[in-house]
C-alpha positions in Angstrom: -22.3 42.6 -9.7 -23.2 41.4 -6.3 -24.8 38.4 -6.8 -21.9 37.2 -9.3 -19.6 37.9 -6.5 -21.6 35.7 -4.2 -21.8 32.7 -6.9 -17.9 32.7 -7.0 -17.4 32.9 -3.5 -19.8 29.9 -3.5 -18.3 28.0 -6.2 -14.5 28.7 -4.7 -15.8 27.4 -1.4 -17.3 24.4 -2.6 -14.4 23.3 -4.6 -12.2 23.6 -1.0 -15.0 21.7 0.9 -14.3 18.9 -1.9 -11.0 18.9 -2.5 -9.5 17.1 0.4 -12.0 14.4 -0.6 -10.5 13.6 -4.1 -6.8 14.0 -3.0 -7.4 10.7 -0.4 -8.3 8.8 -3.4 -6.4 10.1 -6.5 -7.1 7.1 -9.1 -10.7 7.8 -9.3 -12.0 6.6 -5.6 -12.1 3.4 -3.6 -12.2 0.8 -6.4 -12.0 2.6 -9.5 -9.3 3.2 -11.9 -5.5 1.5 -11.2 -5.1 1.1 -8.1 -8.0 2.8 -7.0 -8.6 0.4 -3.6 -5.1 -0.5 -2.5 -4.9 -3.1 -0.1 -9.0 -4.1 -0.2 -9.2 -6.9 1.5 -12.4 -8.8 3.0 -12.7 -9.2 6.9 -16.1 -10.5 8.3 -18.0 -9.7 5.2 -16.8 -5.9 4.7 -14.4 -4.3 2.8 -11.2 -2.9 4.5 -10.1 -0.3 2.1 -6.6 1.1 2.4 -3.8 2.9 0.4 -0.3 3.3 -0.5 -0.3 6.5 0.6 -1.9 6.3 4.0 -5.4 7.4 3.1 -8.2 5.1 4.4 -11.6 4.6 3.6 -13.7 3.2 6.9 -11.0 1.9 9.9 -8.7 0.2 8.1 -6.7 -2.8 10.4 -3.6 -2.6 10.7 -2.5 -6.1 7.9 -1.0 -8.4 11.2 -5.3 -7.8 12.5 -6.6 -7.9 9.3 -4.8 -11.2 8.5 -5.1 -12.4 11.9 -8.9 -12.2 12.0 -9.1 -13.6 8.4 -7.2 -16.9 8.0 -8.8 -17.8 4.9 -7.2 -14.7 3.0 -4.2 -14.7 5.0 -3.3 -18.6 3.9 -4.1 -17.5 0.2 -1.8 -14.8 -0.1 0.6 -16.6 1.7 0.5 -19.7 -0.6 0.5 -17.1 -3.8 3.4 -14.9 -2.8 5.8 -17.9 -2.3 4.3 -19.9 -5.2 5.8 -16.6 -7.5 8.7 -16.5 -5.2 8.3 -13.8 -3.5 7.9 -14.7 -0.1 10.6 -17.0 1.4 8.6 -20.3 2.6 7.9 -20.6 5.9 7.4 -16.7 6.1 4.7 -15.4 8.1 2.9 -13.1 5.8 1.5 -11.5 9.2 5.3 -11.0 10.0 6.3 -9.8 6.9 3.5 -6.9 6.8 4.1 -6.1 10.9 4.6 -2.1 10.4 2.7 -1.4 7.7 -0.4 0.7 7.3 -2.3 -1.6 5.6 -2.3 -4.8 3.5 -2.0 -3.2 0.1 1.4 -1.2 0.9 3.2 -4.3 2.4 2.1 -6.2 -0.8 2.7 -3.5 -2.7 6.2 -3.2 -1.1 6.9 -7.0 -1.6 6.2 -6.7 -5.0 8.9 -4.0 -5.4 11.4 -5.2 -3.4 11.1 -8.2 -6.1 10.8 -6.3 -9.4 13.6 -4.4 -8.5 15.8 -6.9 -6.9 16.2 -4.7 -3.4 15.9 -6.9 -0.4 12.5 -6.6 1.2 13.7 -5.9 4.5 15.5 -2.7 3.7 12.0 -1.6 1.8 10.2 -2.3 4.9 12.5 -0.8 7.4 11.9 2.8 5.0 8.6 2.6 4.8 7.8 1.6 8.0 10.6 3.5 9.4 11.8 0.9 11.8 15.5 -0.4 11.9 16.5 -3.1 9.1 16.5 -6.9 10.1 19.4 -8.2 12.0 21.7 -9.2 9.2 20.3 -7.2 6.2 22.7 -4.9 4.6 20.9 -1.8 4.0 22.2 1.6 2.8 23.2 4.1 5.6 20.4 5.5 6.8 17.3 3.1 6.0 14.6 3.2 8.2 15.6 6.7 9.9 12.0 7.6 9.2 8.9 6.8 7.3 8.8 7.1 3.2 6.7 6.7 0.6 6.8 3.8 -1.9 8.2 5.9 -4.5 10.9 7.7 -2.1 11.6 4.4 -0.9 12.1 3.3 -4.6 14.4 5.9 -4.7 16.4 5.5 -1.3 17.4 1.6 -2.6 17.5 1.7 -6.4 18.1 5.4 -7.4 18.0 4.5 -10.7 14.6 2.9 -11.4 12.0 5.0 -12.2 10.0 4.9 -8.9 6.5 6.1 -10.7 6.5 3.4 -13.0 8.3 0.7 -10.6 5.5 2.2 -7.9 2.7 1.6 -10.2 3.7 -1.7 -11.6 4.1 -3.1 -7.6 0.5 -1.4 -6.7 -1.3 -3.2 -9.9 0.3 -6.4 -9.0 -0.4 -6.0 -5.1 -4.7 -5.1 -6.1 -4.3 -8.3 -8.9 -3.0 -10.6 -6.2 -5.5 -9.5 -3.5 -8.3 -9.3 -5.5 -8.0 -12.6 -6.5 -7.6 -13.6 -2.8 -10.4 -12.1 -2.2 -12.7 -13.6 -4.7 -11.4 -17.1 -4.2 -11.8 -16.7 0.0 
């Protein structure tokens, strides 16, 4: 009776030693599933792993450093994102991302802000939780404090579905830097 005691007392504390290990990368790990490695991005030869929610995998720079110290990826994702559109030209992509944790939630963020038609300065100001852009009209109350993706989605277009519209944003935000990454 003991020992059976003693093997779930092991079990229960191994499972608590892991845990916090799978919740920092719930789509299977850095790299695997949707999504799994948002905002990879090259920078002198190693991966710079970061999320959409905040976890990171190694020290993840900040996107201004990141793009800064890697020109090549920086003018590539710059060219792509106003190519679709989705960057105004002559916008800084360094600009743009200033505030953000990582590369994958700005681009992750841009793409929202276009699916879903919100203006990308009132997304930013949310998630970053810094005050609008001069000029932007913004609901009361964006940027107060930091949010989410998906409670940004749902600050600035209540009625999307901020899973899927999250999700969608994310796979387009890995497809676009992937490609970046294999054409740098």
């Amino acid at each position: 009776m003991m020992e059976k005691r003693q093997i779930l007392m092991a079990a229960a504390a191994f499972c608590f030693a892991v845990a916090p290990a799978f919740a920092q990368h719930p789509h299977g790990g850095p790299g695997g599933g949707a999504g799994g490695s948002h905002g990879a991005a090259m920078s002198n030869g190693a991966a710079d792993h970061g999320s959409v929610n905040g976890s990171t995998k190694g020290a993840a720079s900040s996107p201004t450093t990141l793009l800064s110290k890697n020109t090549k990826l920086d003018s590539k994702l710059t060219s792509k994102l106003q190519s679709k559109g989705l960057l105004p030209a002559g916008t800084d992509l360094k600009d743009a991302c200033a505030g953000f944790k990582n590369l994958g939630q700005c681009m992750s963020a841009i793409h929202v802000s276009h699916n879903l038609d919100v203006p990308f300065a009132c997304m930013k100001a949310n998630m970053t939780g810094s005050a609008p852009a001069a000029g932007t009209t913004c609901p009361t109350g964006t940027g107060s404090s930091k949010l989410s993706l998906g409670k940004s989605i749902q600050a600035l277009a209540p009625k999307a579905d901020s899973k899927t519209a999250s999700k969608a944003g994310t796979s387009q935000a890995d497809a676009d830097l992937k490609e970046a990454e294999t054409a740098s």
